[in-house]
C-alpha positions as CSV (number, residue, x, y, z in Angstrom):
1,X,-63.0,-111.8,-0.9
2,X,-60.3,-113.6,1.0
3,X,-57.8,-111.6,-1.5
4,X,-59.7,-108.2,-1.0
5,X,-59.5,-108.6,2.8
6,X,-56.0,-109.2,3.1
7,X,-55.4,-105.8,0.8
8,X,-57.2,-104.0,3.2
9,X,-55.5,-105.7,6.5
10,X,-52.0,-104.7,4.8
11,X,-53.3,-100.8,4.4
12,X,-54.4,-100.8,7.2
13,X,-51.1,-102.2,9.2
14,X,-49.1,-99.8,6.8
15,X,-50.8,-96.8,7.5
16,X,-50.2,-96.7,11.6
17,X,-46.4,-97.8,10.6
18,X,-46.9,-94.2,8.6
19,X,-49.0,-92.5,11.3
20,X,-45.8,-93.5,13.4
21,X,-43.4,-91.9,11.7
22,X,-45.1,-89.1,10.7
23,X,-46.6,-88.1,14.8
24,X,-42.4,-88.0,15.6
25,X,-41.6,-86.3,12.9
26,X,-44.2,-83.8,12.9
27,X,-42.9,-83.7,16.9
28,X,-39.3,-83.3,15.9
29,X,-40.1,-80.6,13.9
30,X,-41.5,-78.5,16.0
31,X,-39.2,-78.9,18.3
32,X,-36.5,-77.5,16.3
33,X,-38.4,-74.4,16.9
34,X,-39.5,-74.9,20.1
35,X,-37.2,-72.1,21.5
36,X,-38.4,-69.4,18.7
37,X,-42.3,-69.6,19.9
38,X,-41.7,-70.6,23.2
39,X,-39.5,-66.5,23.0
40,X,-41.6,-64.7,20.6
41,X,-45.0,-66.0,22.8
42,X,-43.3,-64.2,26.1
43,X,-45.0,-60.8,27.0
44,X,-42.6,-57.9,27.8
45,X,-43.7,-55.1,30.1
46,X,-43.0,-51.7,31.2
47,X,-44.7,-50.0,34.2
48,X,-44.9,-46.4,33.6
49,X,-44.4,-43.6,36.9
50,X,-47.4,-42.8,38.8
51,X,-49.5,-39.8,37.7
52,X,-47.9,-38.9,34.6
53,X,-49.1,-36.8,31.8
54,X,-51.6,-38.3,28.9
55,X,-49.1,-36.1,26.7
56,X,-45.7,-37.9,28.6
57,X,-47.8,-41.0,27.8
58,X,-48.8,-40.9,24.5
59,X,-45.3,-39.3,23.5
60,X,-44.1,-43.0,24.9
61,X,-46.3,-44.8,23.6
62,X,-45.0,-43.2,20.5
63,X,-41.5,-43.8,20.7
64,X,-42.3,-47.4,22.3
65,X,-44.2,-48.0,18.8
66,X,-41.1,-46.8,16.1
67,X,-38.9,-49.2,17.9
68,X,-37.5,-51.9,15.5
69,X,-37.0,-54.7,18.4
70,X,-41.1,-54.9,18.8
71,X,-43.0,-57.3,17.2
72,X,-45.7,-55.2,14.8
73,X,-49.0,-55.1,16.4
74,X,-47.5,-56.7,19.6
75,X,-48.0,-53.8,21.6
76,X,-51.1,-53.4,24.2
77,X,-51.7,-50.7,26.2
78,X,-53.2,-51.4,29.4
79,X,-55.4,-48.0,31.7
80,X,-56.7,-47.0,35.1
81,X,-59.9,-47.3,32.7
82,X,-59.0,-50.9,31.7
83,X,-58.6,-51.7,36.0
84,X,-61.8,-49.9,36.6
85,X,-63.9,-52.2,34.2
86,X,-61.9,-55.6,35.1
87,X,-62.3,-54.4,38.6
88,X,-65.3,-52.7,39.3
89,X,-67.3,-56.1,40.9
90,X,-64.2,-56.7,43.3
91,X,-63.8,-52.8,44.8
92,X,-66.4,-50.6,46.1
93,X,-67.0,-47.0,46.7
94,X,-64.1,-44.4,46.4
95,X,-61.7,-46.7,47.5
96,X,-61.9,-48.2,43.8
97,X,-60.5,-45.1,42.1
98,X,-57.7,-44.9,45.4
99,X,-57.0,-48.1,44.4
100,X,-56.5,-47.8,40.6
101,X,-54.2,-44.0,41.4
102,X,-51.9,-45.7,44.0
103,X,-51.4,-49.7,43.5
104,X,-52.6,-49.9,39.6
105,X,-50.2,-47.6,37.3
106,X,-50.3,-47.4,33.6
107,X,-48.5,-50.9,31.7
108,X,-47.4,-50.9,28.1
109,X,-47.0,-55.1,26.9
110,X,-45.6,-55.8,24.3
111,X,-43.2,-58.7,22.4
112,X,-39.9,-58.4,20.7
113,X,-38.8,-60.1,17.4
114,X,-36.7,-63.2,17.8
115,X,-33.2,-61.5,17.0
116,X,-33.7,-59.1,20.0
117,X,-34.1,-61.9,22.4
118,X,-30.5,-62.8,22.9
119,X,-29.2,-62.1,26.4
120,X,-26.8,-59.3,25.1
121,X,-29.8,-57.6,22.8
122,X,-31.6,-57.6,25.5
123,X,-29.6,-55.7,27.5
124,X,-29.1,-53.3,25.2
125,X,-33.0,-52.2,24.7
126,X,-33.3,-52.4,28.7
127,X,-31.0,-49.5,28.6
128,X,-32.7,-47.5,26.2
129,X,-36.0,-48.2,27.8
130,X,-34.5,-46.9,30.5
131,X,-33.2,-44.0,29.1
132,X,-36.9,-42.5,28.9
133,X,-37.9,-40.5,31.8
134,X,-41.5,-41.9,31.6
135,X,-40.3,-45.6,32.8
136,X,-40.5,-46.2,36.5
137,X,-40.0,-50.5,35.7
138,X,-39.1,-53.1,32.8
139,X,-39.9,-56.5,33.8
140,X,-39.2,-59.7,31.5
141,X,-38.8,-63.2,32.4
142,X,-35.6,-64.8,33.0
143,X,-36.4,-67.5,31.3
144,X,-36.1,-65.3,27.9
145,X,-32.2,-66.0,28.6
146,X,-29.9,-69.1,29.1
147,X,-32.7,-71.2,31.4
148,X,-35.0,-71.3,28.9
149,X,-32.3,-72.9,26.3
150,X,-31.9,-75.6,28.2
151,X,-35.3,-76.7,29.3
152,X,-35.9,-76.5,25.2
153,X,-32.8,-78.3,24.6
154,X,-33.8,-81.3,26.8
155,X,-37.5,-81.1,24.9
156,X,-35.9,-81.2,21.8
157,X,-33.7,-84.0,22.8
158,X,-36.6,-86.2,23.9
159,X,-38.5,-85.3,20.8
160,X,-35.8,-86.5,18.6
161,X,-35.3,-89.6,20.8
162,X,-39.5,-90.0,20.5
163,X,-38.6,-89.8,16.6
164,X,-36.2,-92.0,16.3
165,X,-37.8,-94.8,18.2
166,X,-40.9,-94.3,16.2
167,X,-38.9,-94.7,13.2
168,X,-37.1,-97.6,14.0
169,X,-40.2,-99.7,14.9
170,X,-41.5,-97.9,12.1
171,X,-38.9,-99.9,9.4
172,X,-39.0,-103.2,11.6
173,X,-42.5,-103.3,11.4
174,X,-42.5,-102.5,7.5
175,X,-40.4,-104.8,6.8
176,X,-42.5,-107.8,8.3
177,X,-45.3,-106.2,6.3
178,X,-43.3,-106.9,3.4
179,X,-42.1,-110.5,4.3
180,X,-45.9,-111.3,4.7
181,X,-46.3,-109.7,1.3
182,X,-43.8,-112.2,-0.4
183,X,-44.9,-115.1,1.8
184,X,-48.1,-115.0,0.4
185,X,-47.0,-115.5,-3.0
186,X,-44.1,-117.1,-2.4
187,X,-45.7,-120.7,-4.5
188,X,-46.5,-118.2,-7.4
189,X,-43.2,-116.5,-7.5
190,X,-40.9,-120.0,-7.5
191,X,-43.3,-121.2,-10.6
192,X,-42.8,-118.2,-12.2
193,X,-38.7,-118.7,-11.6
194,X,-38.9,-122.7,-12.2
195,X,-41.1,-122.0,-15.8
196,X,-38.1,-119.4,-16.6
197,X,-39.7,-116.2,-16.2
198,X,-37.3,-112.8,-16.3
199,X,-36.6,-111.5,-13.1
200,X,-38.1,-108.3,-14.5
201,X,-41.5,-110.0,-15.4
202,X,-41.3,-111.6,-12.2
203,X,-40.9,-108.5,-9.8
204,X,-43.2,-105.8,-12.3
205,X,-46.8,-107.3,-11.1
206,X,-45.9,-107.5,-7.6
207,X,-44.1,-104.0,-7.2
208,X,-46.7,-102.3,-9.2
209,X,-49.3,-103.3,-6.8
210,X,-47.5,-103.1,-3.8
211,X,-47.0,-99.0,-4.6
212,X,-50.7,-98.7,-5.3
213,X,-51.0,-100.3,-1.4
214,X,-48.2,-98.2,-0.1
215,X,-49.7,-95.0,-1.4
216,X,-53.1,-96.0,-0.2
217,X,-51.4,-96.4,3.5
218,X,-49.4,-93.0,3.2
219,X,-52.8,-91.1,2.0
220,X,-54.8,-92.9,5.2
221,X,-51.7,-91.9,7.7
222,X,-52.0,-88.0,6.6
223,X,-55.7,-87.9,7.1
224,X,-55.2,-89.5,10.4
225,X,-52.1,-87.2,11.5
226,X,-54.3,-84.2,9.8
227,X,-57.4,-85.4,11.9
228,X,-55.2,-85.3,15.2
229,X,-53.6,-81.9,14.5
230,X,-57.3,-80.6,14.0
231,X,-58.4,-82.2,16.8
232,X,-56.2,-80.3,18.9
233,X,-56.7,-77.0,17.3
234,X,-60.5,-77.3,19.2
235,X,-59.7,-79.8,22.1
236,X,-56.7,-77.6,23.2
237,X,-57.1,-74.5,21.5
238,X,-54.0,-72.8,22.9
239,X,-51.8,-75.5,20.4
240,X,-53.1,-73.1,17.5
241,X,-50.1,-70.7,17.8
242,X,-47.5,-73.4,18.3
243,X,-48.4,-76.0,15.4
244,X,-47.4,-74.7,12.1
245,X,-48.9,-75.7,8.8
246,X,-45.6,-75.6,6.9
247,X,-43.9,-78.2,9.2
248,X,-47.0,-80.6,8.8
249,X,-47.1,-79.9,4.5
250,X,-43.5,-81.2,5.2
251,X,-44.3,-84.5,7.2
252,X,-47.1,-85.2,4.4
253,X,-45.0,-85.6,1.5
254,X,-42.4,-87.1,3.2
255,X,-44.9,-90.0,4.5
256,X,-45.7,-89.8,0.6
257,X,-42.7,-90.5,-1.1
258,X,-41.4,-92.7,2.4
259,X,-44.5,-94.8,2.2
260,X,-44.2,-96.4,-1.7
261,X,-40.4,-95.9,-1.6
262,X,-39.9,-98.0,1.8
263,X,-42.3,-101.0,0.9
264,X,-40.9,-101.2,-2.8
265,X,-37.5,-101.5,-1.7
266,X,-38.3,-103.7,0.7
267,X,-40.6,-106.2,-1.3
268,X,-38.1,-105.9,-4.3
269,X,-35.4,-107.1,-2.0
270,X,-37.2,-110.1,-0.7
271,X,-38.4,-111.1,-3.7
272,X,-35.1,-111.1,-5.2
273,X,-33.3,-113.3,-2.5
274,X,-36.4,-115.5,-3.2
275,X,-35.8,-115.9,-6.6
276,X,-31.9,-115.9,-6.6
């Protein structure tokens, strides 16, 4: 029972050492592509001029839709009609359909592909949107340029700083894990060296086993880090477009080849300087 227990304690220990790791990596990650979403989730939009033509609008629309900068499917087309029923509780009267003529004109949004988004790029599609006589006003924000660089450059920064202190306590931790592991068959191991046992024989039961508890750990620390990622998919439900399942596949076998690899060359080592 006593043996059992203590199996379970060192899982257990291992697998938040794991869970470590993997939460700044997983962080780390994402951050490298922090300033992709952060560009590709920022709405574009242009304001078309007042009373134009459904025909001057649709041709627009048109030639808004066959350029290669959008995003497919990106673009949304906003009415008078769609004012009217977001409105309609807040104006009264005539003075709702005033209202929606003169202050409320027609708004194509839209959001352009990543390559676009560069400051020169950018430039150079403002000028053809331009170009159209339909357009009375292109807004984006200026954060699509250099300001937004370097807020996600100092995010990324403490990400990977968040990472490597995880890590580091991460491996300092492991490795007392592992000195507990060989302490508590250190008497077993020098009877085994006195009687003249191969170093081989010696070190094959105890690695063995201490894999099979290092996988065990790895497997727990995914299922926690996959319980926190989904978790936040329905406790903060806007993380859904920034978390990507590719980057957390990645973290998972890491954490499974890190976990067994770590603790074997760790236990191997101590039980060799025991030994020798």
């Amino acid at each position: 029972m006593e043996r059992n227990r203590g199996f379970i304690l060192h899982v257990l220990s291992y697998s938040w050492v794991l869970f470590l790791i993997g939460f700044g990596l997983l962080a780390w990650f994402h951050g490298l592509g922090l300033d992709r979403k952060l560009k590709e989730n920022t709405a574009l939009a242009i304001e078309l001029k007042p009373n134009l033509s459904n025909e001057a609008t649709l041709k627009f629309q048109k030639w808004l839709t066959d350029q290669a900068e959008l995003i497919p499917g990106s673009l949304q087309h906003i009415t008078q009609g769609d004012y009217a029923s977001l409105l309609a509780n807040e104006l009264v009267g005539d003075s709702l359909d005033l209202s929606l003529n003169k202050l409320l004109p027609e708004i194509f949004i839209f959001k352009l592909k990543q390559d676009f988004l560069s400051k020169d790029r950018l430039k150079v599609f403002e000028e053809k949107v331009y170009s159209q006589n339909s357009v009375q006003n292109f807004s984006f924000q200026n954060e699509l340029t250099s300001d937004l660089s370097k807020s996600v450059e100092r995010i990324r920064i403490g990400f990977l700083a968040m990472t490597l202190l995880f890590v580091l306590v991460g491996f300092l931790i492991s490795d007392y894990l592992a000195q507990v592991f060989v302490d508590s068959r250190t008497a077993i191991i020098k009877n085994w060296n006195e009687l003249g046992a191969t170093e081989e024989k010696i070190l094959a039961p105890y690695l063995k086993r201490v894999i099979y508890l290092a996988l065990a750990s790895a497997c727990l620390s995914v299922c926690m880090l996959g319980l926190i990622v989904l978790l936040s998919y329905y406790l903060v439900p806007w993380t859904a477009s920034w978390l990507e399942t590719k980057k957390f596949l990645w973290v998972m076998c890491i954490l499974l080849i890190l976990g067994p690899t770590l603790q074997y060359v760790l236990v191997k080592r101590k039980i060799q300087l025991l030994i020798n």
